[in-house]
Structures are given as C-alpha cells and as structure tokens.
C-alpha positions as CSV (number, residue, x, y, z in Angstrom):
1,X,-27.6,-29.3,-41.2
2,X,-29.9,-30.9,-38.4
3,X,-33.1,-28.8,-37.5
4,X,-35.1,-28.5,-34.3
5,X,-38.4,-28.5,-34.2
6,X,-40.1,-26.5,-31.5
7,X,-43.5,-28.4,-30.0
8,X,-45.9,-28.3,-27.5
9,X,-46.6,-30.9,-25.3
10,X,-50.1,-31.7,-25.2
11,X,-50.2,-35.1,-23.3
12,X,-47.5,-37.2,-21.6
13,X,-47.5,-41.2,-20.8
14,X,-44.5,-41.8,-19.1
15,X,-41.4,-41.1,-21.5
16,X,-43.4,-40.3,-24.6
17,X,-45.4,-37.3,-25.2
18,X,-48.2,-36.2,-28.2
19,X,-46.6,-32.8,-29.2
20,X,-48.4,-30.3,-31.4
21,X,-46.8,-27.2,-34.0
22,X,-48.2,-25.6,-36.6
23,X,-51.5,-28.0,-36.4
24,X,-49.4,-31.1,-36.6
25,X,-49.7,-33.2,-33.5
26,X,-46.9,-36.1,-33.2
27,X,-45.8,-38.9,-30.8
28,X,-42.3,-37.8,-29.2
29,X,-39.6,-39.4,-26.6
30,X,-39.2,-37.4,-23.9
31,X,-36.3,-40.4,-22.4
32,X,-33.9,-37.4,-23.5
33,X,-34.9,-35.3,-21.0
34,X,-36.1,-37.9,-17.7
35,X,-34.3,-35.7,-15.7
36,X,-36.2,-32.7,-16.6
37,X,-39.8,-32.0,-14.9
38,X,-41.8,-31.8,-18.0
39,X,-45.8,-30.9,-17.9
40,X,-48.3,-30.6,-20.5
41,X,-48.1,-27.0,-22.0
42,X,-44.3,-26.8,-22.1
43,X,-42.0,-26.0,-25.1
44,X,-39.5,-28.6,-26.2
45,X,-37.3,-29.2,-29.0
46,X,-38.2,-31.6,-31.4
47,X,-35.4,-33.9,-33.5
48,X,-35.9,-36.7,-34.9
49,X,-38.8,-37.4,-33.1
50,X,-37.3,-36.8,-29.5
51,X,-37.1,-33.7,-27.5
52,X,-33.9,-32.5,-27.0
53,X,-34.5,-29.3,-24.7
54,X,-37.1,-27.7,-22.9
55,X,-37.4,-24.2,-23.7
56,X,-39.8,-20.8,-22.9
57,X,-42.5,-19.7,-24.9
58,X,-41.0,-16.7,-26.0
59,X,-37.7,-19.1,-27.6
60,X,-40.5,-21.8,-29.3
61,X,-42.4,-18.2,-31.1
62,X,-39.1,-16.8,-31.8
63,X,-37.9,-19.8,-33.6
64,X,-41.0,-19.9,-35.6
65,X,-41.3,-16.3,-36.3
66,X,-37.6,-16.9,-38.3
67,X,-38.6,-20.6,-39.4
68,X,-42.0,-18.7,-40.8
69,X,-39.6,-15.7,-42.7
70,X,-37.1,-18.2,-44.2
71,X,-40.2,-20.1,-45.7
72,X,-41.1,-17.3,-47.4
73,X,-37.9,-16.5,-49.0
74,X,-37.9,-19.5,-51.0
C-alpha cells in the first residue's frame, strides 16, 4: 500500500520546496507538479518525497483527522 502524506509548503526555490506536517519540516520536489502554480501556504501530497497533488485545506485536515484515528486504533 503506498501512502500520501499531506504537507504544507512553507518555502519554495524553484522545483523544491521545505514542507511541514505534524512539526516535521522536509525538503520536497515539486518537478511533479511544474505545471501547477504553487505558493507558500498551499496543501500538497507528499510521496516519496515529491508532491504529487495540490489539494484544499479542508482535504489536507481531513486526511489527518483519519490518519490521526487509525493511529489510535493500533
């Protein structure tokens, strides 16, 4: 099973970001989505260290909200 990460972008230098969840911050390739207009403060997936898709707010808190309840039912 692959897993997305949702992530904040934070900074961006061209086609790589620093992206921050959960009060990790990472390095990320945004060359995925060059054709996307991507600004600090959006939501992207995160796989494998490159974003995937952009997404709203509400999608990034939703995924977490059910990435936050299946932790807890380990």
């Amino acid at each position: 099973m692959c897993l997305a990460i949702p992530m904040q972008i934070r900074t961006i230098d061209g086609h790589i970001a620093i992206a921050y969840a959960k009060g990790i911050e990472r390095e990320i390739s945004l060359y995925l989505l060059q054709d996307r207009a991507l600004a600090p403060g959006d939501f992207v997936l995160v796989h494998v260290g490159y974003a995937i898709q952009k997404v709203s707010t509400a999608d990034a808190e939703a995924s977490w909200n059910l990435y936050d309840e299946m932790q807890m039912l380990r």
